[in-house]
LOVEX-501587 format. One record per atom (N, C-alpha, C, CB): atom name; x, y, z. Coordinates in Angstrom, 3 decimals, padded with zeros to 6 digits. Glycine has a CB too. Example, Ala and Ser with C-alpha at 12.3 -4.5 7.8 and 13.67 -1.06 7.14 Angstrom:
! LOVEX-501587
  gupa      east     north        up
     N   013.190  -005.690   007.800
    CA   012.300  -004.500   007.800
     C   013.200  -003.300   007.800
    CB   011.308  -004.473   009.046
     N   012.850  -002.250   007.080
    CA   013.670  -001.060   007.140
     C   012.900   000.030   007.870
    CB   014.084  -000.598   005.725
! end
This chain:
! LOVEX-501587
  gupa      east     north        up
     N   005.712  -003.938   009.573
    CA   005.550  -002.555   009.983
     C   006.103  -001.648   008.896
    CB   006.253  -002.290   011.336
     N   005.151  -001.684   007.580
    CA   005.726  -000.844   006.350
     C   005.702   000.409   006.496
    CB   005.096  -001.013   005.141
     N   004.929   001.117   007.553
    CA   004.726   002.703   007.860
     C   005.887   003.051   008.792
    CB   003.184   003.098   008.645
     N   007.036   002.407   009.130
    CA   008.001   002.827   009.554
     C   008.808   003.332   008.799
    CB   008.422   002.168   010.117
     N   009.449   004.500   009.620
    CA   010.359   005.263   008.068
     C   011.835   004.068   008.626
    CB   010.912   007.975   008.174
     N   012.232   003.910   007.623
    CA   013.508   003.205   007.547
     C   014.543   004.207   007.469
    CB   013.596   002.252   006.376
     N   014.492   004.977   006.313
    CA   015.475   005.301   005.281
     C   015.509   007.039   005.589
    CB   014.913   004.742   003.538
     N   016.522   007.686   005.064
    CA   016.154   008.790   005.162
     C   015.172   009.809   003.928
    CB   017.330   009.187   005.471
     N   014.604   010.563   004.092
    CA   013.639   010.792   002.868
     C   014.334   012.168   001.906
    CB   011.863   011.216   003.560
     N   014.634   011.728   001.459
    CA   015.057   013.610   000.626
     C   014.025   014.558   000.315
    CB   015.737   013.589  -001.045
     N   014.574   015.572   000.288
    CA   013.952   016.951  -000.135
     C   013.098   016.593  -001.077
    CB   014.907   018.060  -000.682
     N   013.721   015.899  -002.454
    CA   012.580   015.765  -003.527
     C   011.799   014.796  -003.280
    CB   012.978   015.559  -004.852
     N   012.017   013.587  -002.970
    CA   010.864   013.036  -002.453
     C   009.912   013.355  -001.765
    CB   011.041   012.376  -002.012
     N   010.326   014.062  -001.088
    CA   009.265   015.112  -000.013
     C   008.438   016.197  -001.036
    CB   010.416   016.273   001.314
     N   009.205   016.703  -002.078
    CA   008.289   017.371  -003.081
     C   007.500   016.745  -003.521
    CB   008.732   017.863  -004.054
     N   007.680   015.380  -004.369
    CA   006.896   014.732  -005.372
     C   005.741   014.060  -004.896
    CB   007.648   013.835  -006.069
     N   006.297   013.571  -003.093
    CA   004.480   013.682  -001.989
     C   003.720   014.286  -002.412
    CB   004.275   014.355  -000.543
     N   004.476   015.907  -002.318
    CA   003.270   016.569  -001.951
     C   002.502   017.276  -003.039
    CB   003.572   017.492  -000.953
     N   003.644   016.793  -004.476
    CA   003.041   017.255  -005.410
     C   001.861   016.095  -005.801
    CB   004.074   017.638  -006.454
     N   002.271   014.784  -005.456
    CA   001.275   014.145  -005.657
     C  -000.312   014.074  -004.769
    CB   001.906   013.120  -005.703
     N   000.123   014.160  -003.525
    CA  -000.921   014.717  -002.899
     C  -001.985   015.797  -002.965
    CB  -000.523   014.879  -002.197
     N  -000.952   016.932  -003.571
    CA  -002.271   017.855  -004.108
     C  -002.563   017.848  -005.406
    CB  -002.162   019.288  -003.875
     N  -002.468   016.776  -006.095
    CA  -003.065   016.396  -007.211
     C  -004.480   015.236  -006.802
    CB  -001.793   015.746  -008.155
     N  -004.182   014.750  -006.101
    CA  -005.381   013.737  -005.292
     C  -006.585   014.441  -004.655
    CB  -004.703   012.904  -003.974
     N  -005.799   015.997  -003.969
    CA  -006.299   017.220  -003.883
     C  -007.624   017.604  -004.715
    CB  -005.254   018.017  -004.216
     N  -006.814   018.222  -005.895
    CA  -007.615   018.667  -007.000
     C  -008.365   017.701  -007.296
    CB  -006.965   019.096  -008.114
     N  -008.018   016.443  -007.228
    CA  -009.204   015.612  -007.907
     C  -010.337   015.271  -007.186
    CB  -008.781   014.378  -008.370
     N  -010.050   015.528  -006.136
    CA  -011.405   015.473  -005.037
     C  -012.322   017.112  -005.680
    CB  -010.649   015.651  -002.742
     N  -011.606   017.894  -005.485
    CA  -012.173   018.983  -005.833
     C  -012.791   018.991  -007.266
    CB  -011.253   019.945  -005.646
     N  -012.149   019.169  -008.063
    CA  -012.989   019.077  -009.170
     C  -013.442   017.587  -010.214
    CB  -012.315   020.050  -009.940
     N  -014.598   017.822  -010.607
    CA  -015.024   016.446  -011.390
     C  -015.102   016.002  -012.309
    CB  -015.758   016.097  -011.385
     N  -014.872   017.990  -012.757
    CA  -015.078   017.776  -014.556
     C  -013.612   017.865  -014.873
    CB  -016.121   019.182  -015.579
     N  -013.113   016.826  -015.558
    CA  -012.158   016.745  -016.167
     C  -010.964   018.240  -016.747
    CB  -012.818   015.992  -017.088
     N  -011.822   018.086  -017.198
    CA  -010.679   020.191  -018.028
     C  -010.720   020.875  -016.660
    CB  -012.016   021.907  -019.744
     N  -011.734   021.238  -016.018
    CA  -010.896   021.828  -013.972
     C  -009.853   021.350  -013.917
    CB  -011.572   021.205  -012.249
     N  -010.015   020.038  -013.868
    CA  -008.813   019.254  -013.165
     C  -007.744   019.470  -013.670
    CB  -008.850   017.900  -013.133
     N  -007.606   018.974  -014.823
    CA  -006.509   019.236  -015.330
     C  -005.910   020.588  -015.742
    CB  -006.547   018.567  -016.169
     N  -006.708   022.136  -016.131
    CA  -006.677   023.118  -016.096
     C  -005.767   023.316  -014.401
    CB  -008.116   023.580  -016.476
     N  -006.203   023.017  -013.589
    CA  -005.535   023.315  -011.941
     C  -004.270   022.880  -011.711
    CB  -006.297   022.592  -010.741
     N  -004.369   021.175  -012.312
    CA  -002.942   020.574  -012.564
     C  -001.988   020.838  -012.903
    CB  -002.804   019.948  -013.078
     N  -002.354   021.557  -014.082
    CA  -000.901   022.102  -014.880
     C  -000.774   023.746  -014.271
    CB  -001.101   022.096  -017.014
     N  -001.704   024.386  -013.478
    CA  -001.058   025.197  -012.709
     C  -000.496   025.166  -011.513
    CB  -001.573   025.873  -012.641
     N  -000.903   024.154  -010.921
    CA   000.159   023.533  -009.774
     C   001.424   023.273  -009.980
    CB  -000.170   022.349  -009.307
     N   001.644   022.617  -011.399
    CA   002.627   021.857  -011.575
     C   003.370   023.449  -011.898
    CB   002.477   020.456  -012.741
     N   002.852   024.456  -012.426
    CA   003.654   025.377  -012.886
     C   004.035   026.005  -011.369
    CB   002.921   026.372  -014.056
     N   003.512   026.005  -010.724
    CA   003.662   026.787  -009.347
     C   005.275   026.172  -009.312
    CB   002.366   026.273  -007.794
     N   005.124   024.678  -008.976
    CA   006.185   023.686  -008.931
     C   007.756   024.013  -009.525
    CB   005.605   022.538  -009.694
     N   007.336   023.969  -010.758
    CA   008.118   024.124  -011.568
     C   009.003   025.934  -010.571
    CB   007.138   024.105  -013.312
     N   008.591   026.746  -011.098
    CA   008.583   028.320  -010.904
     C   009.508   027.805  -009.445
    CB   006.682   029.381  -010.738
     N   009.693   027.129  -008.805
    CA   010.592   027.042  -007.475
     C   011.422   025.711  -007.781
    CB   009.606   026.908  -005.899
     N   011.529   025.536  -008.967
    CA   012.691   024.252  -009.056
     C   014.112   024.429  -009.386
    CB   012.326   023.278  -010.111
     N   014.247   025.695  -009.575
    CA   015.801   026.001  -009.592
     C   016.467   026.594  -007.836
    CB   016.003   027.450  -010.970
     N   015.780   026.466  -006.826
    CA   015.659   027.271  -005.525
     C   017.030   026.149  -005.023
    CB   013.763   027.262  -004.492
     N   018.023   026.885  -004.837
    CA   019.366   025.733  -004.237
     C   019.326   026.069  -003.246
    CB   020.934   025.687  -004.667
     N   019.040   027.130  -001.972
    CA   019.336   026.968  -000.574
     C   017.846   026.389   000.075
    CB   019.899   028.515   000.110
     N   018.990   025.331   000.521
    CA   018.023   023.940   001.724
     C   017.097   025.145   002.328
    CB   019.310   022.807   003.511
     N   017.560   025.916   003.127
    CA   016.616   026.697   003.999
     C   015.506   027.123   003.315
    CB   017.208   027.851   004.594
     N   015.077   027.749   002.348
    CA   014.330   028.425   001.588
     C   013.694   027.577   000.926
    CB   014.885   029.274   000.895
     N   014.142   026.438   000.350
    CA   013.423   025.659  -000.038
     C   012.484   024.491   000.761
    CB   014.149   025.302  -000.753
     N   013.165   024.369   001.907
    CA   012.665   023.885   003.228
     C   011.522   025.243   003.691
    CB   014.174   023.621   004.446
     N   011.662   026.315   003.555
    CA   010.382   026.867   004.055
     C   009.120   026.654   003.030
    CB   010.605   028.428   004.328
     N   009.397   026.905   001.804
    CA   008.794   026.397   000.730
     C   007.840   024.888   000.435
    CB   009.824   026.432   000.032
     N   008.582   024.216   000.968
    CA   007.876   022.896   001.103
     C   006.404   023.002   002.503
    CB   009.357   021.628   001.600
     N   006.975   023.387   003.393
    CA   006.090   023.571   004.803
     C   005.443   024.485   004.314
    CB   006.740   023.966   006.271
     N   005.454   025.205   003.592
    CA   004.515   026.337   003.195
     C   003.094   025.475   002.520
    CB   005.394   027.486   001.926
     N   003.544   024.897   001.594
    CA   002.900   023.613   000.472
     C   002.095   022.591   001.224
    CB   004.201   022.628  -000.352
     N   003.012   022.157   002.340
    CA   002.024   021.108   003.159
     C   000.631   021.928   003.809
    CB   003.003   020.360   004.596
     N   001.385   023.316   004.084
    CA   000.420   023.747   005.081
     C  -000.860   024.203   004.370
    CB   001.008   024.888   005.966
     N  -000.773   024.833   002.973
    CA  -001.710   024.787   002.023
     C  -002.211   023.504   001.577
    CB  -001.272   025.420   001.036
     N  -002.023   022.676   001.911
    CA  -002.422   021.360   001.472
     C  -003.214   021.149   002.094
    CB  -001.690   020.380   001.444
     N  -002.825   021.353   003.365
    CA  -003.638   021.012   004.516
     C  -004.685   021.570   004.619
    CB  -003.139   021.170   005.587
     N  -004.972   022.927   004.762
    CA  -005.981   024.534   004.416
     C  -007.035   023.822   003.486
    CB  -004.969   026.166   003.318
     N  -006.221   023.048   001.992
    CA  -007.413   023.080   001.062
     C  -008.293   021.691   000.985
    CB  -006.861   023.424  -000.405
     N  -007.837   020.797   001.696
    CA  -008.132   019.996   001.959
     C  -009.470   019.391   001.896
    CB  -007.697   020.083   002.664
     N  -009.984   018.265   001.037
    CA  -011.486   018.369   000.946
     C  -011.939   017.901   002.079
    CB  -012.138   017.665  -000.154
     N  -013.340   017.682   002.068
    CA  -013.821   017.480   003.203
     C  -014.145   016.110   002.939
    CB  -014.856   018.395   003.644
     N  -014.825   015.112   001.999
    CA  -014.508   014.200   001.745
     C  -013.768   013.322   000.713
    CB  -015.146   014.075   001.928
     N  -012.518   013.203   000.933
    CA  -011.571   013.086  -000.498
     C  -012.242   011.830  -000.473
    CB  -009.622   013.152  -000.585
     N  -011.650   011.752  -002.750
    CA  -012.117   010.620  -003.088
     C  -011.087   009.384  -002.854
    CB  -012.540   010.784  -004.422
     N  -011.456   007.899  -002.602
    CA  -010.729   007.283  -002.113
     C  -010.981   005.903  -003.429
    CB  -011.046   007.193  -000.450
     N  -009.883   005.227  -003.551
    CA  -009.721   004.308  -004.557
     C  -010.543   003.228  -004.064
    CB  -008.287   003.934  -004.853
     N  -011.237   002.401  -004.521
    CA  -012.203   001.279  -004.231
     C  -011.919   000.365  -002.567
    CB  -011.971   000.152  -005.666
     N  -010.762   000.102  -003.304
    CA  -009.894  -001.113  -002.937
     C  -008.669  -000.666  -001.396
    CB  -008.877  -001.527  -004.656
     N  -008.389   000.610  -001.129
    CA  -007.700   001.272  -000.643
     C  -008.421   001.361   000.631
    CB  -007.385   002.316  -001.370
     N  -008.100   001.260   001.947
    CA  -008.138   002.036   003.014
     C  -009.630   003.199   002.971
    CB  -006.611   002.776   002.996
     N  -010.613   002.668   003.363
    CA  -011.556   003.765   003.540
     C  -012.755   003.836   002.258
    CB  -010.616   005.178   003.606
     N  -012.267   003.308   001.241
    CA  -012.512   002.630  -000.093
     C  -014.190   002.122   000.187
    CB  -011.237   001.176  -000.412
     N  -015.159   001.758  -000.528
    CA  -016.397   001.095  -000.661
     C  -015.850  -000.385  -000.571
    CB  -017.247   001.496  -002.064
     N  -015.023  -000.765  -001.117
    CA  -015.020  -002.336  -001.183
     C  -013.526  -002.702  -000.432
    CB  -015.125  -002.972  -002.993
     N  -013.298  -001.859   000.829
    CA  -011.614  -002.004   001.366
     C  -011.966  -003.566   002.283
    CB  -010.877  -000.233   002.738
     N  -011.554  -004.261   002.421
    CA  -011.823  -005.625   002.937
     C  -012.748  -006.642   002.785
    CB  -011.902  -005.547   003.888
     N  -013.671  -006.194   001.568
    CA  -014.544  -007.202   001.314
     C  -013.891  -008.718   000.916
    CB  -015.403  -006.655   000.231
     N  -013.201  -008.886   000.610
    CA  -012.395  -009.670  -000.517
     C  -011.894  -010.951   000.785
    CB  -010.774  -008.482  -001.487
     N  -012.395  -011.819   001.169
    CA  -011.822  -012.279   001.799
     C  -011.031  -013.412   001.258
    CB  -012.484  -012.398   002.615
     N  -010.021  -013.582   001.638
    CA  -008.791  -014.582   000.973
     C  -008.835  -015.656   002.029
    CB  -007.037  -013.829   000.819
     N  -009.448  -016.953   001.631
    CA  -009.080  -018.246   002.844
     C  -007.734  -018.134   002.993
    CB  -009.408  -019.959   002.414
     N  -007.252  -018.725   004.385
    CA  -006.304  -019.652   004.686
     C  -005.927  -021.008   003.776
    CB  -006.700  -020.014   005.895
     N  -004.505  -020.968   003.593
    CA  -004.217  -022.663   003.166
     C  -004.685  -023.476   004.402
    CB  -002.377  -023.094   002.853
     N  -004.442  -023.248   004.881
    CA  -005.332  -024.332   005.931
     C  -006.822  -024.472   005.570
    CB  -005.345  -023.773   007.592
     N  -007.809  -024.169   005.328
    CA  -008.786  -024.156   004.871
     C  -009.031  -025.599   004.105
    CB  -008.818  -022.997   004.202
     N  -008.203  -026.281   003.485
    CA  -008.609  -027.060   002.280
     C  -008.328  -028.259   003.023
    CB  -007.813  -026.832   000.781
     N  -007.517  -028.420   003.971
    CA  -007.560  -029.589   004.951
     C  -008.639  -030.391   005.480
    CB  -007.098  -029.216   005.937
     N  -009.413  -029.218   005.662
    CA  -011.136  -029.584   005.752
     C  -011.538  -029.877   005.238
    CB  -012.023  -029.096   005.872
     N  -011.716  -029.518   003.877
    CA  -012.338  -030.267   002.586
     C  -013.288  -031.726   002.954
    CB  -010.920  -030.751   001.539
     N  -014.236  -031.852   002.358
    CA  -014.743  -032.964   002.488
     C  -013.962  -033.957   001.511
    CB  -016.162  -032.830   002.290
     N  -013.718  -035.146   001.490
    CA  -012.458  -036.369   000.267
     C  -013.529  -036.212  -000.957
    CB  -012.146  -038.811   000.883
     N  -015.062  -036.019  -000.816
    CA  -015.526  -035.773  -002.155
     C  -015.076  -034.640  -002.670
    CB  -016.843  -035.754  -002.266
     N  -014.945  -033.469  -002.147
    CA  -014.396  -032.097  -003.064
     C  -013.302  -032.140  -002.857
    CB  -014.818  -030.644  -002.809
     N  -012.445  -032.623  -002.560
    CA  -010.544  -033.213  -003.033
     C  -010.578  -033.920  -003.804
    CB  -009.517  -034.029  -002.090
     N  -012.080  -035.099  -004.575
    CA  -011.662  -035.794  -005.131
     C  -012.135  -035.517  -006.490
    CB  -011.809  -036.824  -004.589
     N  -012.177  -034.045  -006.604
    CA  -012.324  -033.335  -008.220
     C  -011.555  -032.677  -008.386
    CB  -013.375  -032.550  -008.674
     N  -010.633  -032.643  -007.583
    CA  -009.013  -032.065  -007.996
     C  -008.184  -032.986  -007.863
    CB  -008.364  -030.912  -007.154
     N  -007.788  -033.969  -008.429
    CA  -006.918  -035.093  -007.873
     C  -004.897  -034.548  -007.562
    CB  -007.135  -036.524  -009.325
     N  -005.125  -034.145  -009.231
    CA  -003.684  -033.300  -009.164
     C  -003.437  -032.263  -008.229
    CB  -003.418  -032.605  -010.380
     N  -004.264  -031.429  -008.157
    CA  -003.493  -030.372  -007.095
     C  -003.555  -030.851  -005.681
    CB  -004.189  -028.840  -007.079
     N  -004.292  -031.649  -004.830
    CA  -004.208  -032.188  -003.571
     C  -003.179  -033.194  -003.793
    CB  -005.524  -032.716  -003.010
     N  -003.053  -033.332  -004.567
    CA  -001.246  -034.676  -004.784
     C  -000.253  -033.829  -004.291
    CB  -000.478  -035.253  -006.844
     N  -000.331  -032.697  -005.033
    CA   000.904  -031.705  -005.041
     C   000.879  -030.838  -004.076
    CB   001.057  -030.916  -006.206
     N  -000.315  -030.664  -003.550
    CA  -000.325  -029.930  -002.014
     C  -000.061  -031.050  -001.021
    CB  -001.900  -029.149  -001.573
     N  -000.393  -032.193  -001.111
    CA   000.353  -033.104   000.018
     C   001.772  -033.122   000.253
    CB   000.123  -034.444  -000.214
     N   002.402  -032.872  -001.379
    CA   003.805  -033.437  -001.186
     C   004.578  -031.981  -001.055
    CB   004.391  -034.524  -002.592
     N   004.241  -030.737  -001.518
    CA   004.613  -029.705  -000.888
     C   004.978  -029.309   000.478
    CB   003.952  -029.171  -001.135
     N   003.278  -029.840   001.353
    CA   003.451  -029.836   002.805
     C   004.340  -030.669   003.610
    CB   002.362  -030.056   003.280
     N   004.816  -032.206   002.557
    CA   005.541  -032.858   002.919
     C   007.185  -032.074   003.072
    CB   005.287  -033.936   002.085
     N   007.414  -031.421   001.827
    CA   008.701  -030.853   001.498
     C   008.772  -029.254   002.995
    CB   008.593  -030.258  -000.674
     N   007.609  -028.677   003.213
    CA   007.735  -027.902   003.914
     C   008.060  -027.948   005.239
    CB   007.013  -027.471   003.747
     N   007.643  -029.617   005.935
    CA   007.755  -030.024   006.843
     C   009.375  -030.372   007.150
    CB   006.830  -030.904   006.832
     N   009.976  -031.272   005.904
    CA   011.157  -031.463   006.004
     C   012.478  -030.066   005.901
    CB   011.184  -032.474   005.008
     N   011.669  -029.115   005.246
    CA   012.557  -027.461   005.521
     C   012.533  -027.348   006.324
    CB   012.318  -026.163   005.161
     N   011.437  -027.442   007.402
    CA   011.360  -026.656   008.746
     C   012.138  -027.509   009.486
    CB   009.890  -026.391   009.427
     N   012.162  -028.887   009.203
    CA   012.882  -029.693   010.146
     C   014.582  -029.496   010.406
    CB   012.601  -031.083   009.660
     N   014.536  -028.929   008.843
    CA   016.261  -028.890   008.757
     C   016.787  -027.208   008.968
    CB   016.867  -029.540   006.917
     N   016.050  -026.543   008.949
    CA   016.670  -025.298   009.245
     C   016.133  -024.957   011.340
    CB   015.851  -023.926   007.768
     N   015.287  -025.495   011.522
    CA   014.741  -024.890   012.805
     C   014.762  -026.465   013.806
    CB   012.889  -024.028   012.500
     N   015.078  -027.345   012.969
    CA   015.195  -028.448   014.127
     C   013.816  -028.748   014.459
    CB   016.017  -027.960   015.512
     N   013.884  -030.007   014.904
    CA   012.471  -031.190   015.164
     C   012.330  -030.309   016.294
    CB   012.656  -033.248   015.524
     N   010.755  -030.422   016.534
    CA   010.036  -029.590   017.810
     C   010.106  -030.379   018.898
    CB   008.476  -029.197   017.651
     N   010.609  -029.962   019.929
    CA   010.797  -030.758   021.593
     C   009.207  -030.995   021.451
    CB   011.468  -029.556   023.378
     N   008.825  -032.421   022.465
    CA   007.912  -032.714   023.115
     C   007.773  -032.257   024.464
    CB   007.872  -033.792   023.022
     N   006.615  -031.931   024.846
    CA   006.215  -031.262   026.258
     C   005.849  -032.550   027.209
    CB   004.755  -030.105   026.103
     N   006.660  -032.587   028.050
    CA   006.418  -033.674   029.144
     C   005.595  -033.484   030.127
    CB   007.469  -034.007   029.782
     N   005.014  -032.126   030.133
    CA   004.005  -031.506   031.681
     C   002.963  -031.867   031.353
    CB   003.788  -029.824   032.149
     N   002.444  -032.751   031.239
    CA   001.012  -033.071   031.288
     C   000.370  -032.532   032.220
    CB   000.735  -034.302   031.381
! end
């Protein structure tokens, strides 16, 4: 559960969100390169222009101000990284199970000789960890 906040978040971390966020912003928005970066470095100057601000309060309105413009400019379809959540290719990728190779037919185990040696005796070694930290598994007598 990595989307749980653990920790407490500071003020600047809470800036550098949202400065990064409306940079993800702009890049949805513009495509041609010099926009982008032309916008960037006036964001960042916006940024800057409130980085000497020492009272929490004011700078705390400042931030909510930022989200809330964030929010306002918000594209309508941001661009999303391939591989990411929402992405063209977000779960294509399917990764077998180690269990998977158990199945194997003994002809396609028997063109890997070395690594099914060493996956036997691994599973062997894993069996004997589990045995010694969690104890041999009771047998069920309820038939």
């Amino acid at each position: 559960m990595s989307y749980l906040q653990t920790e407490i978040i500071t003020h600047t971390r809470k800036v550098c969100s949202l400065y990064k966020r409306a940079l993800r912003c702009l890049e949805s928005h513009h495509t041609e390169k010099w926009k982008f970066r032309y916008e960037a470095v006036m964001l960042r100057q916006r940024l800057e222009a409130n980085r000497k601000v020492t009272d929490m309060r004011e700078a705390k309105v400042l931030l909510l101000e930022g989200e809330k413009e964030l929010i306002e400019n918000a594209h309508y379809q941001p661009l999303k990284f391939w591989n990411s959540p929402g992405g063209v290719c977000y779960g294509r990728e399917v990764i077998p199970q180690d269990w998977v190779l158990d199945y194997w037919h003994p002809l396609e185990k028997a063109m890997y000789p070395d690594y099914f040696a060493r996956r036997e005796e691994r599973k062997k070694e894993f069996v004997t960890w589990y045995e010694k930290t969690y104890g041999k598994p009771q047998e069920d007598h309820h038939h």
